[in-house]
C-alpha positions as CSV (number, residue, x, y, z in Angstrom):
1,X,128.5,127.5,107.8
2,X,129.5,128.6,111.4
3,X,128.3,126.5,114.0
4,X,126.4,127.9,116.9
5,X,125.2,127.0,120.0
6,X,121.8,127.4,119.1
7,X,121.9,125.0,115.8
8,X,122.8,121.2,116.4
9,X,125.3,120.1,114.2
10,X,122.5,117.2,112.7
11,X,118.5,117.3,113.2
12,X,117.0,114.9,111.8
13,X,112.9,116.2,111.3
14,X,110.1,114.0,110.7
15,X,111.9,111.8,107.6
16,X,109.9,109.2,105.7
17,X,111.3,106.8,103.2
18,X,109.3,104.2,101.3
19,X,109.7,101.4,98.9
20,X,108.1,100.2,96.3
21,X,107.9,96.1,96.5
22,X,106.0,93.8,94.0
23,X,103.7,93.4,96.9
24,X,103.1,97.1,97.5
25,X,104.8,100.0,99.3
26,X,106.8,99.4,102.3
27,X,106.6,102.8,105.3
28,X,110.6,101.7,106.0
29,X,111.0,105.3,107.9
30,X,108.0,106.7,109.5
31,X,108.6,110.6,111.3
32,X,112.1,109.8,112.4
33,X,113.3,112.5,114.2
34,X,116.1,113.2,116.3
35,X,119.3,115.9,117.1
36,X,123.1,115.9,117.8
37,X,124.9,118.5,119.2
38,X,128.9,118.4,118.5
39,X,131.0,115.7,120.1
40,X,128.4,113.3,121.5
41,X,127.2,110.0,120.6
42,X,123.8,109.4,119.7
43,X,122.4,105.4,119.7
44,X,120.3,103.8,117.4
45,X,119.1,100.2,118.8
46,X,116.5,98.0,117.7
47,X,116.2,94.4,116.2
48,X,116.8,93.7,112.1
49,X,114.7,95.5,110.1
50,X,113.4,98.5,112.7
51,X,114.9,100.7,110.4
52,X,118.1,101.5,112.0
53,X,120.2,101.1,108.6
54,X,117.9,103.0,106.7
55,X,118.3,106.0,108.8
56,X,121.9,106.2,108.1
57,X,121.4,105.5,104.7
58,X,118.6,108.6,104.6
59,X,121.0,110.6,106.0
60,X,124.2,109.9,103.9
61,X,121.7,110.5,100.6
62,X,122.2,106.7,100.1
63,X,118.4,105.5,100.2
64,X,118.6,103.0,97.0
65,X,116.7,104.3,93.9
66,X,114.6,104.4,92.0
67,X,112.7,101.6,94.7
68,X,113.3,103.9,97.7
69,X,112.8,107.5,98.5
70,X,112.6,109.9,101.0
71,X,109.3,111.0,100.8
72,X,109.2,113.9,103.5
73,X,111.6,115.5,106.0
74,X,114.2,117.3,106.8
75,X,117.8,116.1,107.6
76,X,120.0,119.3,108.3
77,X,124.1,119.6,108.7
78,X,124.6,122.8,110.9
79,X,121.5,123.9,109.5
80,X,121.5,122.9,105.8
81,X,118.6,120.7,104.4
82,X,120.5,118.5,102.5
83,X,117.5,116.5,101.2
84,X,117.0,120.1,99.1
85,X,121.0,120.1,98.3
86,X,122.2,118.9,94.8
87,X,123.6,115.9,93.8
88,X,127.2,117.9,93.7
89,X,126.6,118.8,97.1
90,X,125.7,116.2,98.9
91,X,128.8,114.0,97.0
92,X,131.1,116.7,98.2
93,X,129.7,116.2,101.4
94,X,129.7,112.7,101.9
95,X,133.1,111.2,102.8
96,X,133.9,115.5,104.0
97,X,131.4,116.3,106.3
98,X,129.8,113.2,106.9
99,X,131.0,110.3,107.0
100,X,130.4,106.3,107.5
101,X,131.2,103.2,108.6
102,X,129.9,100.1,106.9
103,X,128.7,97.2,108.4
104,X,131.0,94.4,106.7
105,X,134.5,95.9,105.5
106,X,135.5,93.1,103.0
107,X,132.2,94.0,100.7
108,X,132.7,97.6,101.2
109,X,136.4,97.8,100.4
110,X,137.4,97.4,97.0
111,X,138.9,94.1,96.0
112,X,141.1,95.3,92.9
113,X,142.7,98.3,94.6
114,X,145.2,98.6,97.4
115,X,143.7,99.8,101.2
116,X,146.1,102.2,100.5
117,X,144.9,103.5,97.1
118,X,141.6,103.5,98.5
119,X,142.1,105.9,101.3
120,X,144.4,108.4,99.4
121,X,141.2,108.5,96.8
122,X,139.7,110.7,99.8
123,X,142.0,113.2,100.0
124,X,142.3,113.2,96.2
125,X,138.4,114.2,96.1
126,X,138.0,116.7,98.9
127,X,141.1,117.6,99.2
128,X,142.5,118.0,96.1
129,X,145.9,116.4,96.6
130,X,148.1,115.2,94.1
131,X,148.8,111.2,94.1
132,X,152.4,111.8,96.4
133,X,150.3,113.5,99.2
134,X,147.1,111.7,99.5
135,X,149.4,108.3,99.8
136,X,151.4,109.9,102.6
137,X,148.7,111.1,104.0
138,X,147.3,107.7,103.7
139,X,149.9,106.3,105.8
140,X,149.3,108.7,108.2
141,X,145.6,107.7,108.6
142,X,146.8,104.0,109.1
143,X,148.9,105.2,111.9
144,X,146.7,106.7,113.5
145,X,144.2,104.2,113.5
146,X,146.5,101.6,115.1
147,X,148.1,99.4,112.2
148,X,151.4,98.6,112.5
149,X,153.5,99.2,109.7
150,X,151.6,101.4,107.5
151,X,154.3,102.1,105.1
152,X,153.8,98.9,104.0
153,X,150.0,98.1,105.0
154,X,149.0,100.9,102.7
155,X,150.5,98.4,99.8
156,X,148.2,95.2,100.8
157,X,144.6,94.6,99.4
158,X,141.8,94.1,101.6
159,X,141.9,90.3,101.1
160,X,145.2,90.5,102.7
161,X,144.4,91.5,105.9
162,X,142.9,90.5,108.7
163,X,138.9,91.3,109.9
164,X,140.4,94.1,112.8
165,X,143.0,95.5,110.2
166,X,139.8,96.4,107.2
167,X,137.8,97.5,109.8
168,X,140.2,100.3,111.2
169,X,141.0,100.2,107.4
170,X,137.1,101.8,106.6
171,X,137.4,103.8,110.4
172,X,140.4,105.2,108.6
173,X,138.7,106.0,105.3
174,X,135.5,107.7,107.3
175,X,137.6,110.1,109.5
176,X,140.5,110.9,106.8
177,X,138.8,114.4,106.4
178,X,137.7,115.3,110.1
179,X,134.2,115.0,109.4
180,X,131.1,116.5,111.6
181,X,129.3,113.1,111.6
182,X,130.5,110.1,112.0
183,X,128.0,107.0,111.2
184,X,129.1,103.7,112.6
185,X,126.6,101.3,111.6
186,X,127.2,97.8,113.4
187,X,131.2,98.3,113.1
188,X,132.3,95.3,115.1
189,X,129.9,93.0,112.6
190,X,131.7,89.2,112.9
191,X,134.8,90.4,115.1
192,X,135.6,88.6,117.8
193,X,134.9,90.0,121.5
194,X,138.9,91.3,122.0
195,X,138.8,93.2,118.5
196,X,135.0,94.4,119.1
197,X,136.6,95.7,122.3
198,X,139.6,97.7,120.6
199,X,137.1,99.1,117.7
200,X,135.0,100.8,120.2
201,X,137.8,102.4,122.2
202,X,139.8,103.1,118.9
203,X,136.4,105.2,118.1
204,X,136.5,106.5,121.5
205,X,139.9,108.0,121.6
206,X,139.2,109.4,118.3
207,X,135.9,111.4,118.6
208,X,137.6,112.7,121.7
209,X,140.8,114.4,119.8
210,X,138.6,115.9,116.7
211,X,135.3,116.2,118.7
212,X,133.4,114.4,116.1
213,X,129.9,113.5,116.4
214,X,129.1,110.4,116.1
215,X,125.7,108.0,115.6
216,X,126.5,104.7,117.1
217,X,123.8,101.6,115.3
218,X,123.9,98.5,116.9
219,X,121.3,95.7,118.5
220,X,123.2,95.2,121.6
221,X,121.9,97.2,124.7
222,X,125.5,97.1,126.4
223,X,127.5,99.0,123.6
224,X,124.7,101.4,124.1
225,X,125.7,101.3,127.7
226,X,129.0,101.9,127.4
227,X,129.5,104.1,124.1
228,X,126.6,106.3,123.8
229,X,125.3,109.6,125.7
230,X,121.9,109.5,124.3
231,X,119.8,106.5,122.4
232,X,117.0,105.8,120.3
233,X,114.8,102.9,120.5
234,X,113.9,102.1,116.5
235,X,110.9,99.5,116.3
236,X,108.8,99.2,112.7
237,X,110.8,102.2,111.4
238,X,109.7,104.7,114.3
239,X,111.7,106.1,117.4
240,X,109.4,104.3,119.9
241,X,112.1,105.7,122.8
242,X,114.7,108.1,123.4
243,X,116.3,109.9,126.2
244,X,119.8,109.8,128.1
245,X,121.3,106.5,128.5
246,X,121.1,106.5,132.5
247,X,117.2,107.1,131.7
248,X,116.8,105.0,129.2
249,X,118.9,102.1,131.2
250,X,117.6,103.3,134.6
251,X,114.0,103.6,133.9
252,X,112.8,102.4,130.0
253,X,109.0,103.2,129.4
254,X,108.3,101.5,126.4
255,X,107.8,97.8,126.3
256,X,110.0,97.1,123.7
257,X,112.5,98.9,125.3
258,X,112.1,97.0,128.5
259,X,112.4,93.8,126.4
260,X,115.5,94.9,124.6
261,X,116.8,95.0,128.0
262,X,115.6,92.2,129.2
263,X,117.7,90.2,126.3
264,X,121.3,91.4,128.0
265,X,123.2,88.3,129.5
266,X,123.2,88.6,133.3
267,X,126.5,87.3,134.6
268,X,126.2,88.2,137.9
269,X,122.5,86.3,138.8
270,X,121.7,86.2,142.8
271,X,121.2,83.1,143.5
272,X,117.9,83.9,145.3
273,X,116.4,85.5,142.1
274,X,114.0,83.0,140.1
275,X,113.7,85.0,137.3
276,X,114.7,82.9,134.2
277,X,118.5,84.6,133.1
278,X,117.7,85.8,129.8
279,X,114.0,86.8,128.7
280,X,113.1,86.8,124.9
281,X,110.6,89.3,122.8
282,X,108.2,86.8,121.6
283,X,107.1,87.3,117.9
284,X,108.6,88.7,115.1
285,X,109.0,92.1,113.6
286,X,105.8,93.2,111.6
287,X,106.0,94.0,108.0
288,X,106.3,97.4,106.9
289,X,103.4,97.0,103.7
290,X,100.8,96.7,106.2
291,X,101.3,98.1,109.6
292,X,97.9,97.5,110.6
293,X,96.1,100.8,112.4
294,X,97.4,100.7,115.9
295,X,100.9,100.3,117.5
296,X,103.0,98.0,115.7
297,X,104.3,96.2,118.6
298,X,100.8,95.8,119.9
299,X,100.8,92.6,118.7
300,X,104.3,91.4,121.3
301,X,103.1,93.4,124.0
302,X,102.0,91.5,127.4
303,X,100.2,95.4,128.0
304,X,98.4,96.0,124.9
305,X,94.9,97.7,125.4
306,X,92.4,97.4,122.8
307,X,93.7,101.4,122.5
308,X,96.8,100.0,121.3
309,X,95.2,98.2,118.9
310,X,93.4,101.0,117.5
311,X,95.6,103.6,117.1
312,X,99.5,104.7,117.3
313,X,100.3,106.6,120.1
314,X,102.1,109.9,119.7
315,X,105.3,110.4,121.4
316,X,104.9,111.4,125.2
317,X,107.1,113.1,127.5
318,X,108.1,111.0,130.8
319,X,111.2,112.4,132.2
320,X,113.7,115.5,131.4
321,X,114.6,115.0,127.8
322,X,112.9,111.3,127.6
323,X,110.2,110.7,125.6
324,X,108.0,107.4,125.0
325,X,105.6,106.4,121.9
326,X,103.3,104.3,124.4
327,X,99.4,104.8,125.9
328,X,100.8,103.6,129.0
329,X,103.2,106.8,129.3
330,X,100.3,109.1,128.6
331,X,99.4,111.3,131.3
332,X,96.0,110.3,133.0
């Protein structure tokens, strides 16, 4: 399908997943929406288990069964519902048009085969290329993600390289087909600070030269800062937040969001400033069998109203292109 100015290349429309526990059903997505146009980044930050993971999963067609489903939504690809798309489809899509970065490399790269082996099975798939080609154009892919020596890289098993090398190793795997969308979901899990560094601007440099799109998930507030265009602010499996970064960074609304600020390091404290240097979110996230009736983050909020309490608030509008699920953002 032609993409057109008019059609983001992904919306994501009002998508609900649930699972079925031994204690009862857990709401794990709850009307997630958001858009992506081509070439920007979108971020997706919240604390461990807001949901964050569960989206990408959703999207990819990866929500485990038969305990999960997605129970209502759309998610469409340059305007294709691919929650209404086969089985068929949505493998020939996945790993072509969509593709994704897992959180840990060494558990998502296959022990028995070479990194080699494993990135030449993409172009084997969607590309139909005989073993010869997808190997060379394995090597290509290594090069181009910054390996030294792929000749003889694309020969080692994941064991036998370094945490850096099997994460451009899976970055190399996601983007061997040019895809649309690329999901990065925590991609600098247990790298250290210099690597974390290169991943990001490795990502960078590639979105730029193929114009990918790309959905950045993380907790950290400064990736978001320095990555992303626009971000989303998951709490309890709901966008609580979402605008432009400078809005979002400038001037949050929703208390959560302020609070996921709040937890960013200051290194650069005036000495005349007695506020303590890094502020926690007290509490824990709620569980998603029993929301309760009113906002879930009610019960951490220093500005809860017995409103709160009592009912979710629908998403408000509080700037250009910045919306917040709060009663204190509604107009008076």
């Amino acid at each position: 399908m032609v993409q057109t100015k008019d059609v983001p290349v992904l919306e994501v429309d009002k998508v609900e997943v649930e699972f079925r526990t031994s204690k009862g059903v857990a709401h794990v997505l709850n009307k997630v929406g958001f858009s992506l146009e081509k070439g920007k980044t979108l971020g997706i930050v919240g604390e461990s288990g807001s949901g964050k993971s569960m989206t990408a999963l959703a999207i990819m067609g990866l929500v485990p069964q038969p305990l999960g489903r997605v129970v209502a939504g759309r998610i469409l690809l340059d305007g294709e519902d691919l929650l209404s798309a086969s089985n068929d489809r949505i493998r020939q899509i996945r790993g072509d048009e969509i593709s994704m970065i897992f959180q840990e490399p060494m558990t998502s790269l296959n022990p028995v085969f070479t990194v080699g082996e494993q990135i030449a099975e993409v172009f084997r798939f969607h590309r139909n290329a005989d073993r010869s080609q997808a190997l060379e154009q394995a090597v290509k892919m290594l090069h181009a993600v910054g390996i030294p020596h792929p000749g003889q890289r694309v020969k080692n098993y994941p064991h036998e390289l370094s945490g850096g090398m099997r994460q451009r190793v899976m970055i190399a795997m996601a983007l061997a087909c040019n895809p649309k969308v690329l999901i990065a979901d925590e991609p600098t899990t247990a790298l250290d600070v210099t690597v974390q560094a290169q991943i990001f601007d490795l990502i960078e440099d590639l979105q730029k030269e193929t114009e990918t799109t790309v959905i950045l998930i993380t907790h950290d507030m400064g990736v978001i800062a320095e990555m992303a265009h626009r971000v989303a602010v998951m709490y309890a499996g709901r966008i609580v937040e979402e605008g432009s970064v400078a809005e979002i960074l400038s001037t949050p609304k929703h208390p959560y969001t302020i609070g996921l600020i709040s937890c960013v390091p200051k290194l650069d404290l005036d000495p005349s400033d007695q506020r303590p240097p890094l502020v926690e979110i007290p509490g824990i996230v709620p569980s998603l069998i029993e929301p309760g009736i009113g906002c879930a983050f009610a019960p951490r909020c220093n500005h809860a109203t017995e409103k709160c309490r009592a009912s979710i608030p629908p998403s408000f509008e509080v700037g250009e292109n910045h919306r917040a699920a709060c009663w204190l953002s509604e107009k008076r």
